[in-house]
Every structure is written in C-alpha cells, then in structure tokens.
C-alpha positions as CSV (number, residue, x, y, z in Angstrom):
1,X,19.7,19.4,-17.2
2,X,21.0,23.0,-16.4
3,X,23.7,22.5,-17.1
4,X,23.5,21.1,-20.3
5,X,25.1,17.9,-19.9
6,X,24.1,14.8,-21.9
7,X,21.4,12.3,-19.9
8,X,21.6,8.8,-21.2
9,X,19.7,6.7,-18.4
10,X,16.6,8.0,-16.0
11,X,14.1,6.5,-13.7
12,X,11.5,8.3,-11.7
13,X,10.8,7.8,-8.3
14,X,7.8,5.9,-7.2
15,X,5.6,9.1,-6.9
16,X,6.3,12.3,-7.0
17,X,9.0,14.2,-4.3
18,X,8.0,16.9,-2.3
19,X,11.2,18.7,-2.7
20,X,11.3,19.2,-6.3
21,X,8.3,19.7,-9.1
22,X,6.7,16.7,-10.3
23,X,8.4,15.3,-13.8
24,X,12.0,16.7,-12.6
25,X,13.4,13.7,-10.0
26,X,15.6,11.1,-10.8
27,X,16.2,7.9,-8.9
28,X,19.5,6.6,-7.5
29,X,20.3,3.4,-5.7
30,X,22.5,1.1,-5.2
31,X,23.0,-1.1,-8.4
32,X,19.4,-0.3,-9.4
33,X,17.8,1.8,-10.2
34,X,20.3,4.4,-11.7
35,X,21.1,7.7,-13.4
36,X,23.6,8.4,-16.2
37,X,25.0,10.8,-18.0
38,X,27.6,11.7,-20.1
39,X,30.0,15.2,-20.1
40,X,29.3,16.0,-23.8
41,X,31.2,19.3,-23.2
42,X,34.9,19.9,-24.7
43,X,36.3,20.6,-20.6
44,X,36.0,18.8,-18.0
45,X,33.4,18.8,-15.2
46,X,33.9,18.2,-11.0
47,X,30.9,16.6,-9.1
48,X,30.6,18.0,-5.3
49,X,28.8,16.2,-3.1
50,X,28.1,16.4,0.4
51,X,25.3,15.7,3.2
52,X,24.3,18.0,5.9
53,X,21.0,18.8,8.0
54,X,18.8,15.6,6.8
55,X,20.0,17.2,2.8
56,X,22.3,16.1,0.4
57,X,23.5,18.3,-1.9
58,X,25.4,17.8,-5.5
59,X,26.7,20.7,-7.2
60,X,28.4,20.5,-10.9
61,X,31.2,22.2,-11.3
62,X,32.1,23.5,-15.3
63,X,32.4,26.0,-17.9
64,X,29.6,28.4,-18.3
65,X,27.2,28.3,-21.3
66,X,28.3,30.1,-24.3
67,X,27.5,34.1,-24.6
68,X,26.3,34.0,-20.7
69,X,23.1,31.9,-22.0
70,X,21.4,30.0,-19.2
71,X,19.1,26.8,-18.8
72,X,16.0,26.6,-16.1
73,X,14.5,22.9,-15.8
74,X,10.9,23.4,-14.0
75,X,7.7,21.4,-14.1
76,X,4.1,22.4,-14.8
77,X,2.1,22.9,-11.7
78,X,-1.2,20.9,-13.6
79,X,-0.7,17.4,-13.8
80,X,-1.9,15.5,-16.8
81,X,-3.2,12.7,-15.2
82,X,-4.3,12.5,-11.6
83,X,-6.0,9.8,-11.1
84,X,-6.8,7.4,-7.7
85,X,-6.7,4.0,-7.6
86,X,-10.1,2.0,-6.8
87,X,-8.9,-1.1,-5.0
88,X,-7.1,-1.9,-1.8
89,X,-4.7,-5.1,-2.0
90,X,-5.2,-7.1,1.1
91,X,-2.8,-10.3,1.9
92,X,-3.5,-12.9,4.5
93,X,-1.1,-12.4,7.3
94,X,-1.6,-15.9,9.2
95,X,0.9,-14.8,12.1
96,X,-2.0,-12.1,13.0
97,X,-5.1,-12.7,15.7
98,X,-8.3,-12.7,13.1
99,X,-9.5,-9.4,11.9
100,X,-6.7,-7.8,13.1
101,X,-5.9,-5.1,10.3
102,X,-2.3,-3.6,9.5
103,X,-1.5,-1.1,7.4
104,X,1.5,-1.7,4.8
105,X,1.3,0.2,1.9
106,X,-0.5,4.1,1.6
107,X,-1.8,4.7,-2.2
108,X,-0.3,6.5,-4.1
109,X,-1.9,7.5,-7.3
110,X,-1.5,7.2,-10.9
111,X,0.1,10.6,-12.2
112,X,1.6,12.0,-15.4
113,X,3.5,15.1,-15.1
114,X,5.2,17.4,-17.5
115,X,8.7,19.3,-17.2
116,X,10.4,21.9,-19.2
117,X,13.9,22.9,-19.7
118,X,14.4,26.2,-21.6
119,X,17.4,27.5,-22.5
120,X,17.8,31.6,-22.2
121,X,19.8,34.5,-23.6
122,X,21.6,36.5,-21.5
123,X,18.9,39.1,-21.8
124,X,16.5,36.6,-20.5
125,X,14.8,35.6,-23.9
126,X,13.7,32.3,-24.6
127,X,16.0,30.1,-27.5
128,X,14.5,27.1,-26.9
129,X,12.3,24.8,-25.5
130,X,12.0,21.3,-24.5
131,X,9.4,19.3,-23.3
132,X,9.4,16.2,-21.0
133,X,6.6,13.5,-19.9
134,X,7.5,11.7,-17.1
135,X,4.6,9.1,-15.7
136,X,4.0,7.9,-12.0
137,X,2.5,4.4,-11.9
138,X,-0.5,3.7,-9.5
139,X,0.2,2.2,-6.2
140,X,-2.6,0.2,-3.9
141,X,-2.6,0.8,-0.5
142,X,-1.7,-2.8,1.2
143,X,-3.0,-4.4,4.3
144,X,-2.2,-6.9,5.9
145,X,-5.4,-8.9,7.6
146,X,-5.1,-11.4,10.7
147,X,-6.3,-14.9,10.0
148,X,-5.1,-16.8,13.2
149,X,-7.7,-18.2,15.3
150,X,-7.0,-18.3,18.7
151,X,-7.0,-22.2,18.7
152,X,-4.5,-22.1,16.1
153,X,-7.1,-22.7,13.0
154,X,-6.4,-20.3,10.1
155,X,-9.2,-18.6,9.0
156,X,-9.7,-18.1,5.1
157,X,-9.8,-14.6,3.8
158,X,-11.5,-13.1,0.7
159,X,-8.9,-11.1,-1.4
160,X,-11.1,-9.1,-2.7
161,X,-12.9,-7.1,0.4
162,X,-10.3,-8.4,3.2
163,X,-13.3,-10.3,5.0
164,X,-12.0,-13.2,7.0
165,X,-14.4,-16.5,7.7
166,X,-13.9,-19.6,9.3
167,X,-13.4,-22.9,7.3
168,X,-15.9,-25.2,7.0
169,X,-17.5,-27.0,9.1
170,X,-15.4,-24.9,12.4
171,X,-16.9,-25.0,15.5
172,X,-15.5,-22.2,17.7
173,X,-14.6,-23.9,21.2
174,X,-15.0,-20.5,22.9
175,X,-19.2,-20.2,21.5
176,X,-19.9,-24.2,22.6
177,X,-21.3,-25.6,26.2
178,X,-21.5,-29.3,26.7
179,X,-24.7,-30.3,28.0
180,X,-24.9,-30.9,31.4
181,X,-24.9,-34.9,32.6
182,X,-28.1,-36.3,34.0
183,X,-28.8,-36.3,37.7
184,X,-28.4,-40.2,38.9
185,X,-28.7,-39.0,42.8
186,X,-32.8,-38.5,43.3
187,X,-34.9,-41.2,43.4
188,X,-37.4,-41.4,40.5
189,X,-40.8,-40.6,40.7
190,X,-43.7,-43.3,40.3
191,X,-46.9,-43.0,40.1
192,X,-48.9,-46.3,41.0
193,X,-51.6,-47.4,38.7
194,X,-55.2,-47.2,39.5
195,X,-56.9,-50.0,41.0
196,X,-60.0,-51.4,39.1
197,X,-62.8,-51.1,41.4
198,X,-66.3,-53.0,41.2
199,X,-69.9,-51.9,41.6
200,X,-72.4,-54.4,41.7
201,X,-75.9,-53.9,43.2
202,X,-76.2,-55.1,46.5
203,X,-78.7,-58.8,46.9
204,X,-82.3,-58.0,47.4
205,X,-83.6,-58.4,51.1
C-alpha cells in the first residue's frame, strides 16, 4: 500500500493482529488463503524477505514516488462495529468422562474496522485520501463436553446449554444395591393357637 503498488486479491485474518492496526493485515497461506498484487510501476521492484527473533520481515525494494511524495497506510483506532457474540458452540465429545468440559475455541468478536492510506507532498500536505472497510466475522467460543459414562453408555447432550443426561430408561450401576436374600438359617417363629376352654356350673349338691 505504501508503496503504491497495485493490490488485486486480499483476505483478512480471522480477527484482528496485535501487531498492526485493525483493517491493515493481510492473510497468507499456503494455497489458500492468499495476497496478490501487481507492479503497476514502469521499473522493476525486489521483494526481501527474511525471519529473525519470532519476526518476519518483507521489505520492497523500488523507485521512489515522484517529487519525494510519500504514502502512510494507518487504521482508525474506533472500530465501527464491536460487537460480542451471545452463544457458545458446544459438540459432544463421546471419547470424554461425562461433564468433563474442554475448551477449543476462545470468541472472538464480530468487528468492522476502517484504514486509510494517504498519499503526501514532500512538504507533508495531504493529496489524497483513501478509505478502506475491512470486516472481522464473529467467532463462538467452542467446547468440547464429555459424554462417556463410565460403563461405556453415552450420555446425550443438549446443544444448546452443553448439559449432558442420561438416555432413557439408564440405571446407573454405581447408585443401585441389590436387595439382600432372605435368611433361610433361623427357625421360624410359631405361635400356637389358643385352646377353647369350657365353663359350666358345677352340679348342685
């Protein structure tokens, strides 16, 4: 962008960097995604590029802008659009004791940022300005929730809140006691029945 060359093809990371303003990063990767441009100047142009200290670091190499003119590319410190997501993506992770909660993914949130590249006199005055909109999709954070009983059942789990229950109709074998057999070795007890027992009035002398 400074140096004035021609951009045909841009992609934005993810979310913003930390190492350059927000609406001025470009992605590069292998095959996809890429970055393009084309040398749109009458000379030619060498690309430098070298890595060093956790950096890498590309310099362009060309003629100077006519009449000692320069180009600053900068972004706006406000952001358009800040705005958080409001729902967590959970997945069933049936390789992971029930409950058990791992986290994949941190949020990231939906952001639309705005860049500027101005061109300068050699006396520092403005020429000309550009403007730029460059927009961040939103990003759920991801978890992955344990549904693996530890008798091998797999538990369902709600998408929605992450909340795991048991299928229907499970019995956990860990929560149930068999009731104990009856005790064949002591004699029962019996009670006899009550005799019937008469009363008549004794004879008369």
């Amino acid at each position: 962008m400074e140096a004035d060359l021609q951009v045909d093809f841009r992609v934005a990371h993810s979310w913003p960097s930390d190492y350059v303003d927000a609406g001025t990063d470009a992605t590069v990767s292998w095959e996809w995604p890429t970055f393009k441009f084309t040398n749109n100047t009458d000379y030619p142009v060498a690309i430098h590029a070298w890595y060093g200290d956790c950096w890498v670091t590309v310099e362009i190499f060309g003629r100077l802008l006519p009449n000692g003119e320069k180009i600053k590319f900068f972004g706006e410190p406000e952001l358009l659009i800040d705005e958080e997501p409001t729902e967590i993506e959970y997945v069933a992770d049936p390789t992971l004791p029930v409950g058990e909660k791992v986290k994949e993914r941190s949020a990231h949130n939906h952001k639309l940022a705005k860049a500027y590249k101005v061109r300068y006199d050699a006396d520092g005055n403005e020429l000309k300005r550009s403007e730029m909109l460059t927009e961040y999709r939103m990003i759920k954070a991801k978890y992955r929730i344990g549904t693996l009983a530890p008798d091998g059942t797999t538990f369902y789990m709600d998408p929605k809140t992450g909340e795991v229950s048991p299928p229907a109709g499970y019995v956990d074998p860990q929560s149930t006691t068999a009731a104990p057999p009856p005790d064949t070795t002591a004699a029962p007890e019996t009670t006899e029945a009550p005799q019937e027992t008469s009363q008549e009035a004794a004879p008369e002398a």
